[in-house]
mmCIF file of the N, C-alpha and C atoms, coordinates in Angstrom:
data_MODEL
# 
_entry.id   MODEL 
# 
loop_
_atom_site.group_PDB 
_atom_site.id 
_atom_site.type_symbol 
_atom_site.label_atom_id 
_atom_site.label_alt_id 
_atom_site.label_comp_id 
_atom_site.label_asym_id 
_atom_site.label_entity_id 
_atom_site.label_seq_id 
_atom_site.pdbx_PDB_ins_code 
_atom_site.Cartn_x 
_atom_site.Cartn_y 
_atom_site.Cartn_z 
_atom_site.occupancy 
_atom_site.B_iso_or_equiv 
_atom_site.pdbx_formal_charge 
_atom_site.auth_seq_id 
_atom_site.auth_comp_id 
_atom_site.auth_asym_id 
_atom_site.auth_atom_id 
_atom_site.pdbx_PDB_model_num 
ATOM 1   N N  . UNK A 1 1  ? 81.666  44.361 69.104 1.00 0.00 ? 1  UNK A N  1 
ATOM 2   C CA . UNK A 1 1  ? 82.913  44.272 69.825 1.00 0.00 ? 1  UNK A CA 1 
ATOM 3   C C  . UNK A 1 1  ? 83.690  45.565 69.627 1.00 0.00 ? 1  UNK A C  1 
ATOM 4   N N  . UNK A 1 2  ? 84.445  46.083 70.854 1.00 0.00 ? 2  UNK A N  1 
ATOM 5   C CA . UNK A 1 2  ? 84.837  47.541 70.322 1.00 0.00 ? 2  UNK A CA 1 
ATOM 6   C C  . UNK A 1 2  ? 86.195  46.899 70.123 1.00 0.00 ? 2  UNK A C  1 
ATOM 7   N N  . UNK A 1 3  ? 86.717  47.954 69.380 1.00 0.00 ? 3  UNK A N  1 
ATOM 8   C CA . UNK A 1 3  ? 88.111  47.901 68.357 1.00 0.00 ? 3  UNK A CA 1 
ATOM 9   C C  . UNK A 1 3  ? 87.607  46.916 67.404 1.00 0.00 ? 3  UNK A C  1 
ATOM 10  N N  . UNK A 1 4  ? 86.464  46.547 66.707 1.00 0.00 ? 4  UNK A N  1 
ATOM 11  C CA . UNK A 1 4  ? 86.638  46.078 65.002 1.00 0.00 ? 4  UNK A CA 1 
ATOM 12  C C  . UNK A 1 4  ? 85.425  46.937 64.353 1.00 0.00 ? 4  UNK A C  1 
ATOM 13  N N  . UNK A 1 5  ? 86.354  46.946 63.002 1.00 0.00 ? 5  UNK A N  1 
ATOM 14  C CA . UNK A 1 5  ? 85.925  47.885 61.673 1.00 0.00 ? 5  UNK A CA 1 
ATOM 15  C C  . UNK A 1 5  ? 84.832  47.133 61.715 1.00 0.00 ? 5  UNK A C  1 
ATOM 16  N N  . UNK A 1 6  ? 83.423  48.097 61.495 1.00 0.00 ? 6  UNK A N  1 
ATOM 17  C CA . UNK A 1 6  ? 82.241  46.699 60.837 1.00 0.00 ? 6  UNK A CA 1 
ATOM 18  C C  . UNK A 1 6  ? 82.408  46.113 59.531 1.00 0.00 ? 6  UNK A C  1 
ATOM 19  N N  . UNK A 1 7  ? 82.731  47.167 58.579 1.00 0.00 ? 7  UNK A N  1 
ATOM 20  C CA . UNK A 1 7  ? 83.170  46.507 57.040 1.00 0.00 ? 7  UNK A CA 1 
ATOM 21  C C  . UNK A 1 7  ? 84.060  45.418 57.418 1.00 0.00 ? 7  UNK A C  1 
ATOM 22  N N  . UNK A 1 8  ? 85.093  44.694 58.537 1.00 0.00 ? 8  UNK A N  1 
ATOM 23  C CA . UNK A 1 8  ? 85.208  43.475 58.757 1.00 0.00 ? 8  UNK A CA 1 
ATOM 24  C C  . UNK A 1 8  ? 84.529  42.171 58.236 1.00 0.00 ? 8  UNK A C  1 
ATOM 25  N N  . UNK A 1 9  ? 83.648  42.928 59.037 1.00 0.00 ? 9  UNK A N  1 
ATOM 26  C CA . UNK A 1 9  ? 82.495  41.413 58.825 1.00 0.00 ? 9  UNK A CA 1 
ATOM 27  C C  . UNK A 1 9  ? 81.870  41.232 57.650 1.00 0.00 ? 9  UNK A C  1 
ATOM 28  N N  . UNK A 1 10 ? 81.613  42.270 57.144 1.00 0.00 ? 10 UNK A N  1 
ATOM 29  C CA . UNK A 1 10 ? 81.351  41.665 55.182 1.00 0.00 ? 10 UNK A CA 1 
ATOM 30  C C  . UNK A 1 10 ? 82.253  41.617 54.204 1.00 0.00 ? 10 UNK A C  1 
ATOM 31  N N  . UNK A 1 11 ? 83.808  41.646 54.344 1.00 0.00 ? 11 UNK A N  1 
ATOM 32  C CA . UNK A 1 11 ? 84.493  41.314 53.396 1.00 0.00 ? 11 UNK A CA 1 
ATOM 33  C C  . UNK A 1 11 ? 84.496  39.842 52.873 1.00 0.00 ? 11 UNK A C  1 
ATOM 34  N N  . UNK A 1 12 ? 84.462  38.742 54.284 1.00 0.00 ? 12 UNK A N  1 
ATOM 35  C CA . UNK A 1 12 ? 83.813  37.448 53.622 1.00 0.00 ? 12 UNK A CA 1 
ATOM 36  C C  . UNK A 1 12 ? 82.931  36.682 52.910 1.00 0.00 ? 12 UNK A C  1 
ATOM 37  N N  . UNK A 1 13 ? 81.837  38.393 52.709 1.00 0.00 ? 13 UNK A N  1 
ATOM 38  C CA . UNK A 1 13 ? 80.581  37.887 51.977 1.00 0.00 ? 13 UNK A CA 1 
ATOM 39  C C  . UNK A 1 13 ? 80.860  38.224 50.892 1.00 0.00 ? 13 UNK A C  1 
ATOM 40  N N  . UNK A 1 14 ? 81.749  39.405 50.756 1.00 0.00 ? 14 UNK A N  1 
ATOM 41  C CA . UNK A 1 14 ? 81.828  39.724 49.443 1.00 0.00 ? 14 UNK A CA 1 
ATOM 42  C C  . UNK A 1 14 ? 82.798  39.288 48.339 1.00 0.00 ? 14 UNK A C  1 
ATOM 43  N N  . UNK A 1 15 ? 83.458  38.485 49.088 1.00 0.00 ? 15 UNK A N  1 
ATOM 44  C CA . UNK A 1 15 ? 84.368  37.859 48.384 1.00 0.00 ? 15 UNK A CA 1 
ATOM 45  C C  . UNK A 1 15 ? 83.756  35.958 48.249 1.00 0.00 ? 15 UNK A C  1 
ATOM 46  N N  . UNK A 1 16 ? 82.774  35.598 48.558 1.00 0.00 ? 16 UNK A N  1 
ATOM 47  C CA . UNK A 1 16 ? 81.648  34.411 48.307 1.00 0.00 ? 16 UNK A CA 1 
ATOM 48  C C  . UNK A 1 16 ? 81.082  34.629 46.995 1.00 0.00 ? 16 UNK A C  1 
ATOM 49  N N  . UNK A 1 17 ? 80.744  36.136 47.438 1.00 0.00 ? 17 UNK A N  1 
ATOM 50  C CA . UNK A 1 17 ? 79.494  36.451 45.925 1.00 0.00 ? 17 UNK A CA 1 
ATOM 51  C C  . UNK A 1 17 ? 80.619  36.905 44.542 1.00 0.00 ? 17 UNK A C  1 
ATOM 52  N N  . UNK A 1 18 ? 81.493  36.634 45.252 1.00 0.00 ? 18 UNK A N  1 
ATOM 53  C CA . UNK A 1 18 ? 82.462  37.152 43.816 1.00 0.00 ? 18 UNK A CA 1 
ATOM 54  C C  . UNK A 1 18 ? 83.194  35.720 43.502 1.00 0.00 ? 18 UNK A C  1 
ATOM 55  N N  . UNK A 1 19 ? 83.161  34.757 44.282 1.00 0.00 ? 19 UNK A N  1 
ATOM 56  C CA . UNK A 1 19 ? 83.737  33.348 43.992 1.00 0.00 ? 19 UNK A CA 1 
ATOM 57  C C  . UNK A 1 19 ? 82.558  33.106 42.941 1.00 0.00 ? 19 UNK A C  1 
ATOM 58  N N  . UNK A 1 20 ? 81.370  32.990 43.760 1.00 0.00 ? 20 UNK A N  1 
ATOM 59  C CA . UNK A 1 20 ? 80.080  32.099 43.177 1.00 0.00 ? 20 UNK A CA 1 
ATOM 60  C C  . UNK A 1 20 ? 80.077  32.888 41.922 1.00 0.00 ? 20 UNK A C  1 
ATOM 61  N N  . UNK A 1 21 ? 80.123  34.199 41.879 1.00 0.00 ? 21 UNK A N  1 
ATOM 62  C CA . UNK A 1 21 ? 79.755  35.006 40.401 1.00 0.00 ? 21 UNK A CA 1 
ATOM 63  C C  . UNK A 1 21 ? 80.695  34.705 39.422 1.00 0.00 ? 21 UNK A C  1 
ATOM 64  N N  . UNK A 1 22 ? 81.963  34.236 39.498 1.00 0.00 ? 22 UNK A N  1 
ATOM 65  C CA . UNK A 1 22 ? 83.304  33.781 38.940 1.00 0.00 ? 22 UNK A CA 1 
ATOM 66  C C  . UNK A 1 22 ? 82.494  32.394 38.224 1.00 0.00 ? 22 UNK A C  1 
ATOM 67  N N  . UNK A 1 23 ? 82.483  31.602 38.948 1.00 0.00 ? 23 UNK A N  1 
ATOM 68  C CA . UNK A 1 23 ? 82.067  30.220 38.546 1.00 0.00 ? 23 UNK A CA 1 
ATOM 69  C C  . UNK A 1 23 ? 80.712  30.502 38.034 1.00 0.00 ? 23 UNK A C  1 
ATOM 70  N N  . UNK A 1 24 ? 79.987  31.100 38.720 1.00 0.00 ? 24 UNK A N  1 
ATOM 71  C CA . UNK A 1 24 ? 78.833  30.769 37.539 1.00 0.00 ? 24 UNK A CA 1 
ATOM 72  C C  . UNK A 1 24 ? 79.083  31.525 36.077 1.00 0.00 ? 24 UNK A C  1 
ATOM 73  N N  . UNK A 1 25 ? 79.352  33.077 35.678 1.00 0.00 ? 25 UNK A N  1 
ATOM 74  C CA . UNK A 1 25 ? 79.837  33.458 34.606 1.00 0.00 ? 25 UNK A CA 1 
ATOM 75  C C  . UNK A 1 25 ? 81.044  32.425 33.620 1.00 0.00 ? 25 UNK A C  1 
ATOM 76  N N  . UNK A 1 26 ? 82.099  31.499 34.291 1.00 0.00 ? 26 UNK A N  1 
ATOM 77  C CA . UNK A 1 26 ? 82.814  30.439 33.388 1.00 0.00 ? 26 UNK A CA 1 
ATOM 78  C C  . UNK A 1 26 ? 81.991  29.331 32.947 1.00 0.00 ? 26 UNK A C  1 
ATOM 79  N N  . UNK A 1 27 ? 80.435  28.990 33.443 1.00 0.00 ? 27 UNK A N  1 
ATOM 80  C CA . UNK A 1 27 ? 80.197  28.270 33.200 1.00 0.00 ? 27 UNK A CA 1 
ATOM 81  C C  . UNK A 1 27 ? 79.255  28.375 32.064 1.00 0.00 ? 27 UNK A C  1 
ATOM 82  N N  . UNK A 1 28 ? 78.577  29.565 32.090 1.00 0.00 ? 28 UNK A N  1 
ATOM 83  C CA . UNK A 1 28 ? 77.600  30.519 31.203 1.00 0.00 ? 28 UNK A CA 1 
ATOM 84  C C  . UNK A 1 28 ? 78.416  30.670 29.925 1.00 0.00 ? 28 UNK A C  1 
ATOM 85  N N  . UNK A 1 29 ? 79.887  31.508 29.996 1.00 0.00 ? 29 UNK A N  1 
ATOM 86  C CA . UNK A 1 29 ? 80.284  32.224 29.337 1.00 0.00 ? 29 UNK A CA 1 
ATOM 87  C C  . UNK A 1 29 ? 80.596  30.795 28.103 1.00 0.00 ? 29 UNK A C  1 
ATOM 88  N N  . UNK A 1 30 ? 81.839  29.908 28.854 1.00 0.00 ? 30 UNK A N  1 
ATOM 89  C CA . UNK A 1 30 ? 82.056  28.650 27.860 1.00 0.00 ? 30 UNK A CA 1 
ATOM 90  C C  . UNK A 1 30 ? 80.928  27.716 27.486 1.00 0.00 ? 30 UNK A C  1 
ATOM 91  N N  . UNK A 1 31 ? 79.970  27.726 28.444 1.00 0.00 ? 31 UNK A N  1 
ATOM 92  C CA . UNK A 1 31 ? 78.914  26.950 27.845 1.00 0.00 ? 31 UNK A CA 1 
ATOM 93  C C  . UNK A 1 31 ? 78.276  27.528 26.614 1.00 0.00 ? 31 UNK A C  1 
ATOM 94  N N  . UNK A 1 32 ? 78.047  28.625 26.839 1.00 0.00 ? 32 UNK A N  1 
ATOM 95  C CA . UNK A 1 32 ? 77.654  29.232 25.594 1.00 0.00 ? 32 UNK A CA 1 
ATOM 96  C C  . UNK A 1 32 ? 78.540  29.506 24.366 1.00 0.00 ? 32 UNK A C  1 
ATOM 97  N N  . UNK A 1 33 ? 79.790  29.106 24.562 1.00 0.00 ? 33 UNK A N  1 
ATOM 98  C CA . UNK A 1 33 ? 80.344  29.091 23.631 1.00 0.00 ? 33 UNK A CA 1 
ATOM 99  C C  . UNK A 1 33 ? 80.304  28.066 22.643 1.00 0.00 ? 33 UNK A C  1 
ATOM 100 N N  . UNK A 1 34 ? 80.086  26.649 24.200 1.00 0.00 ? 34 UNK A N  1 
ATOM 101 C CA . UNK A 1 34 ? 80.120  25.327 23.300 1.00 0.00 ? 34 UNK A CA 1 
ATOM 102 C C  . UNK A 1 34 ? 78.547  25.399 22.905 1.00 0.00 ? 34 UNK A C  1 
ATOM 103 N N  . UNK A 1 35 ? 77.550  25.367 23.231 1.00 0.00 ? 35 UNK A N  1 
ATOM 104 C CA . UNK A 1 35 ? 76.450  25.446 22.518 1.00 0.00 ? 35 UNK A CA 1 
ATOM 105 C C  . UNK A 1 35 ? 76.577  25.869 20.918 1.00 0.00 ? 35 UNK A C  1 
ATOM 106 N N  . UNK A 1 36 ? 76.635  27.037 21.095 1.00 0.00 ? 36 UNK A N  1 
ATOM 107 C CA . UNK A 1 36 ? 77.195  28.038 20.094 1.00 0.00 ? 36 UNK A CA 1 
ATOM 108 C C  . UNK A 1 36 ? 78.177  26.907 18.814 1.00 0.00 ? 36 UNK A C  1 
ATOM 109 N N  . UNK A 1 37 ? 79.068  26.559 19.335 1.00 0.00 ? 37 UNK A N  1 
ATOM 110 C CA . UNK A 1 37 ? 79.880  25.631 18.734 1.00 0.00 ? 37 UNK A CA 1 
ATOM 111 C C  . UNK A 1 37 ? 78.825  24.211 18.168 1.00 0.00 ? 37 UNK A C  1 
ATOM 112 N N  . UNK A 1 38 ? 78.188  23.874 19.063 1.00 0.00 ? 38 UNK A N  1 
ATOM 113 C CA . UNK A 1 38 ? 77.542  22.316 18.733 1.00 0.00 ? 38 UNK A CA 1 
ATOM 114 C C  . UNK A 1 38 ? 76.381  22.931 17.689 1.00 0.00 ? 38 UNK A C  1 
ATOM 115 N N  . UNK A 1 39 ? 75.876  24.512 17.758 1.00 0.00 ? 39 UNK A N  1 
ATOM 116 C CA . UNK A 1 39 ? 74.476  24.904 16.718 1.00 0.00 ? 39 UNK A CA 1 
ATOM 117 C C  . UNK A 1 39 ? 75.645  25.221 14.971 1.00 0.00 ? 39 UNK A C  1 
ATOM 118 N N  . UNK A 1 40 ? 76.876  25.468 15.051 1.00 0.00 ? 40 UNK A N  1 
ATOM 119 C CA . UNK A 1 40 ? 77.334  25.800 13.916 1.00 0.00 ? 40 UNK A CA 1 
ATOM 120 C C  . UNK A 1 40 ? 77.864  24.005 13.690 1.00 0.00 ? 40 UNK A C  1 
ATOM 121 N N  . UNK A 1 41 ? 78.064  23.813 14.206 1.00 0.00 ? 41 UNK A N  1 
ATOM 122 C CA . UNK A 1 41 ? 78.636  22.552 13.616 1.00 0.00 ? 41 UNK A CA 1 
ATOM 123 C C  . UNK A 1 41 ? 78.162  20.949 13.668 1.00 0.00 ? 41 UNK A C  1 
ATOM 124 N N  . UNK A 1 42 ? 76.542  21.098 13.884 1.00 0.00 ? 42 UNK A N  1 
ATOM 125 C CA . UNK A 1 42 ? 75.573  20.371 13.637 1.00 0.00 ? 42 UNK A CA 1 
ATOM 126 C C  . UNK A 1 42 ? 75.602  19.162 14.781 1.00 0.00 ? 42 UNK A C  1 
ATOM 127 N N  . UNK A 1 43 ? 76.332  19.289 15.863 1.00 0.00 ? 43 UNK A N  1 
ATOM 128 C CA . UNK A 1 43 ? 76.581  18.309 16.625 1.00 0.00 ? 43 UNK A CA 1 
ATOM 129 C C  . UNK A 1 43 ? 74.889  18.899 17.397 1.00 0.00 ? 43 UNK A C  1 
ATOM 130 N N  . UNK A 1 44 ? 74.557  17.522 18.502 1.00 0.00 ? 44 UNK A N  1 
ATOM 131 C CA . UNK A 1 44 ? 73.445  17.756 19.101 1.00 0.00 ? 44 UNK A CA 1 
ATOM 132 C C  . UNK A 1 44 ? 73.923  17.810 21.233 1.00 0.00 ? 44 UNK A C  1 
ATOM 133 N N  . UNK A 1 45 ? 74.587  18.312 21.555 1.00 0.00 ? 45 UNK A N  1 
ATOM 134 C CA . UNK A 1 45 ? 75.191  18.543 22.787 1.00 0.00 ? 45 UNK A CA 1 
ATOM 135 C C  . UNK A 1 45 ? 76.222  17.859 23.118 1.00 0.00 ? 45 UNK A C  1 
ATOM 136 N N  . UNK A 1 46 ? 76.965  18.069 22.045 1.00 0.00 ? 46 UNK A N  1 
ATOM 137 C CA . UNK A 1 46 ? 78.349  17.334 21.628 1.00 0.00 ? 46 UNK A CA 1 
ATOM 138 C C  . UNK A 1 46 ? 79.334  18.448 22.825 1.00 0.00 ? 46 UNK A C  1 
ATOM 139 N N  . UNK A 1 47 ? 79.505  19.624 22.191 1.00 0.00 ? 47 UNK A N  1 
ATOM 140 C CA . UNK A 1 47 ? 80.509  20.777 22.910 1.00 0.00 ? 47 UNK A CA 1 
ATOM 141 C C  . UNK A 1 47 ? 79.884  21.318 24.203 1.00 0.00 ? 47 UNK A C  1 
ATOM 142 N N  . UNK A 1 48 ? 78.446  21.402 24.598 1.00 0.00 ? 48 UNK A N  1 
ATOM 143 C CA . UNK A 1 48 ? 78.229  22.241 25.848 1.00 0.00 ? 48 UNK A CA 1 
ATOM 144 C C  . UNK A 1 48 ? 78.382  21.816 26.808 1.00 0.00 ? 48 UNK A C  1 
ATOM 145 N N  . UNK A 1 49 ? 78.537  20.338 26.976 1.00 0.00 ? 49 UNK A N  1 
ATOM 146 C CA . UNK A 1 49 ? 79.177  19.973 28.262 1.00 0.00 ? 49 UNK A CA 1 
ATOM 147 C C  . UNK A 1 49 ? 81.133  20.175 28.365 1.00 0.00 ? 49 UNK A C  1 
ATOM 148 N N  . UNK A 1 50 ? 81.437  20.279 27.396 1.00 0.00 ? 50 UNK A N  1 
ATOM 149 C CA . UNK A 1 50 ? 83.208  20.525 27.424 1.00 0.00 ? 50 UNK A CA 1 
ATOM 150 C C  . UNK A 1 50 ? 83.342  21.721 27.592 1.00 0.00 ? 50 UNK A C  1 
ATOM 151 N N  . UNK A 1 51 ? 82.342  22.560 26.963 1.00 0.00 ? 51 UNK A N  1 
ATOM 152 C CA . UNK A 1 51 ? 82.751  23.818 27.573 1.00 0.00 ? 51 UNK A CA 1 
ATOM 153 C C  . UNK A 1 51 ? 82.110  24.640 28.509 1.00 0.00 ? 51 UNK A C  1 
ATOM 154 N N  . UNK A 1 52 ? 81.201  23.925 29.091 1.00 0.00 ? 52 UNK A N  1 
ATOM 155 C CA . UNK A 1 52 ? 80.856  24.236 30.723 1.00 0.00 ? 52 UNK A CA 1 
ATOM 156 C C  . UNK A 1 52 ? 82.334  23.302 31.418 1.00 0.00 ? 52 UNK A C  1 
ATOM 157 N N  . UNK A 1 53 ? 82.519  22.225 31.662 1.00 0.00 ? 53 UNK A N  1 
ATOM 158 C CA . UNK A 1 53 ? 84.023  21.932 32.130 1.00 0.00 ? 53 UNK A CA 1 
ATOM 159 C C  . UNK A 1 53 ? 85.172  22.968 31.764 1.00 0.00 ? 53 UNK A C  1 
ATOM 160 N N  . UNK A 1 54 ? 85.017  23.249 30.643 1.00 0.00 ? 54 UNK A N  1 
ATOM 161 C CA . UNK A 1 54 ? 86.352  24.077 30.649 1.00 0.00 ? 54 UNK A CA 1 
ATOM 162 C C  . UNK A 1 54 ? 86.439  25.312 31.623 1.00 0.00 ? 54 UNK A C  1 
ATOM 163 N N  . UNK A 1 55 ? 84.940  25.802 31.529 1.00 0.00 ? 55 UNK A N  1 
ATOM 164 C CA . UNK A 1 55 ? 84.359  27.011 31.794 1.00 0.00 ? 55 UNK A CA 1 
ATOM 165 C C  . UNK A 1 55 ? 84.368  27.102 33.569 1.00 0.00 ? 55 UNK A C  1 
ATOM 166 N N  . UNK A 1 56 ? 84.048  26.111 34.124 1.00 0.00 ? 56 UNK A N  1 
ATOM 167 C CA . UNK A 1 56 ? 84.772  25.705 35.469 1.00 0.00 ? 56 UNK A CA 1 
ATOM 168 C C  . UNK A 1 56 ? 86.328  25.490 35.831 1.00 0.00 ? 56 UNK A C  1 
ATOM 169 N N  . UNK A 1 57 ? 86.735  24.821 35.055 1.00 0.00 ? 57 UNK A N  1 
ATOM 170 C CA . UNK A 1 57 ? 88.093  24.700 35.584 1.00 0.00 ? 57 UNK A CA 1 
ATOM 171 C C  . UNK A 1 57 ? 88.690  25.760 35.020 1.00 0.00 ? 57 UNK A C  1 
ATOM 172 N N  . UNK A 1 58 ? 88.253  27.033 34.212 1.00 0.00 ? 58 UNK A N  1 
ATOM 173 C CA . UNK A 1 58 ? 89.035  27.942 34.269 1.00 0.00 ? 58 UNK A CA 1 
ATOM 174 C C  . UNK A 1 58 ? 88.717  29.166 34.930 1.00 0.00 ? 58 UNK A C  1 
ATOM 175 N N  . UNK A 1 59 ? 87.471  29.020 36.070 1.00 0.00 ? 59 UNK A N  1 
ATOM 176 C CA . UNK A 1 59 ? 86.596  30.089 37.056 1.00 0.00 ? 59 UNK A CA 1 
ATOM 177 C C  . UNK A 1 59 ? 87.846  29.554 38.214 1.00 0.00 ? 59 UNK A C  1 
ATOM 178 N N  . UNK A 1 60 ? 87.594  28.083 38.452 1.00 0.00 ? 60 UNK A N  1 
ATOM 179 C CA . UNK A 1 60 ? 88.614  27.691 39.380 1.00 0.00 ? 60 UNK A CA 1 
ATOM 180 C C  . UNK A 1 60 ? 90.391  28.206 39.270 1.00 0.00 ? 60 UNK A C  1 
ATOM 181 N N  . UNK A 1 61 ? 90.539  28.342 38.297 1.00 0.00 ? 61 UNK A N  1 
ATOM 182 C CA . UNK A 1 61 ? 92.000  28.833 38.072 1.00 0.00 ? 61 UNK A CA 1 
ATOM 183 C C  . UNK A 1 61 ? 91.770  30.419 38.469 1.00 0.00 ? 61 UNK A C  1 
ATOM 184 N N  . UNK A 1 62 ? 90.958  30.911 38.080 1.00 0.00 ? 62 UNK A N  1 
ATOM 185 C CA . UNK A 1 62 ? 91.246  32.665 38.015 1.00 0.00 ? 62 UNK A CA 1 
ATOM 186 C C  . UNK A 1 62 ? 90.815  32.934 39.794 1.00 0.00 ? 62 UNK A C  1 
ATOM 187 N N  . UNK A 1 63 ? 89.813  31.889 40.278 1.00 0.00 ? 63 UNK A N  1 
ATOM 188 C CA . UNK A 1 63 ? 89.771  32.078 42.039 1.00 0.00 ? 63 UNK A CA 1 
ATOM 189 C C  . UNK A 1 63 ? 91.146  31.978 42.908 1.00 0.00 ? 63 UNK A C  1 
ATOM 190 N N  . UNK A 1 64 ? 91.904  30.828 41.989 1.00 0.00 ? 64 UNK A N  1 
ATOM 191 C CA . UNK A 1 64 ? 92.958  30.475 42.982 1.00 0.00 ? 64 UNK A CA 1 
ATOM 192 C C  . UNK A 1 64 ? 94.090  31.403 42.617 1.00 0.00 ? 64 UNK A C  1 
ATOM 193 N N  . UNK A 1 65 ? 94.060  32.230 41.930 1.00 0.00 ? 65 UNK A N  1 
ATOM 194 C CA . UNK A 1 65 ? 94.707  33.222 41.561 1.00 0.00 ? 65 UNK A CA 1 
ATOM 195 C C  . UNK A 1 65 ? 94.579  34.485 42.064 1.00 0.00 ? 65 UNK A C  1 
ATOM 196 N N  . UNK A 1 66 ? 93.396  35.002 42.501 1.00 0.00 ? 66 UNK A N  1 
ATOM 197 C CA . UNK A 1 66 ? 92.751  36.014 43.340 1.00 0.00 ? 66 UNK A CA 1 
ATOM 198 C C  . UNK A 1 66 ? 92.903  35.910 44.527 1.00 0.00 ? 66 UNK A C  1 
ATOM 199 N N  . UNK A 1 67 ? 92.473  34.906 45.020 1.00 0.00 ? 67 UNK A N  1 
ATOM 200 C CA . UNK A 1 67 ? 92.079  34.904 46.958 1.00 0.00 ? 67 UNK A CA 1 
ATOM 201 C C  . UNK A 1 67 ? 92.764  33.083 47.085 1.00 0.00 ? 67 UNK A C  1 
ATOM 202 N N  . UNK A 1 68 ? 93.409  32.384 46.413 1.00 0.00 ? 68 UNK A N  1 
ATOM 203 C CA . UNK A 1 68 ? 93.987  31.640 46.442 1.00 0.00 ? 68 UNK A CA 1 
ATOM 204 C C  . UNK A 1 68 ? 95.664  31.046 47.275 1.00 0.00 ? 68 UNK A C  1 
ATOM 205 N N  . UNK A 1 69 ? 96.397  32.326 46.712 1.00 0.00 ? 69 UNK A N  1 
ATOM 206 C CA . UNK A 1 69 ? 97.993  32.056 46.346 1.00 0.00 ? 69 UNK A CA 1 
ATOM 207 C C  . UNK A 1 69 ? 98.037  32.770 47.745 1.00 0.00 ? 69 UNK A C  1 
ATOM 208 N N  . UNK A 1 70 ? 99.368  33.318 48.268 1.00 0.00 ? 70 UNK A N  1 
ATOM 209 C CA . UNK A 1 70 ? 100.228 33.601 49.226 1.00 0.00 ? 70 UNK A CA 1 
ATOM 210 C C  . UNK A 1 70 ? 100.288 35.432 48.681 1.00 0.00 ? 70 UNK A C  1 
ATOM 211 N N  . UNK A 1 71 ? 99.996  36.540 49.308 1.00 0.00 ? 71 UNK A N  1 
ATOM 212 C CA . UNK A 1 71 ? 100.314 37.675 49.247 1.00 0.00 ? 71 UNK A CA 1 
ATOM 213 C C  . UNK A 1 71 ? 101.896 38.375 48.937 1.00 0.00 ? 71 UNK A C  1 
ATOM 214 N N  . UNK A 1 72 ? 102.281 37.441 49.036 1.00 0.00 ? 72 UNK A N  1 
ATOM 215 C CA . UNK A 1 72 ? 103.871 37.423 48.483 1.00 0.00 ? 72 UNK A CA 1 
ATOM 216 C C  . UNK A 1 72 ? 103.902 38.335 47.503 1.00 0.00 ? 72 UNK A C  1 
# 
């Protein structure tokens, strides 16, 4: 189409692969923390599911904070 930038059309991709890379790294990063947590403190998959949850709902906070809120 004349008059649009082509970099247009992939800013939506690149901001997908940076959602999905968000959430999957919170889920890696706290999961491995709680693992980490359940191997020092003798539990048997006591913490890696709380901190894969945490690890999501805090990928979800830092998205809606990025490409979320109002440009205000």
């Amino acid at each position: 189409m004349p008059g649009r930038d082509p970099q247009d059309a992939w800013r939506g991709a690149n901001q997908a692969w940076s959602v999905i890379g968000t959430l999957l790294a919170g889920i890696v990063v706290w999961g491995g923390a709680g693992w980490l947590l359940d191997r020092w403190l003798g539990f048997d998959g006591l913490f890696l599911p709380i901190g894969m949850l945490l690890g999501v709902g805090a990928a979800i906070y830092l998205i809606y904070v990025r490409y979320g809120r109002d440009p205000d």
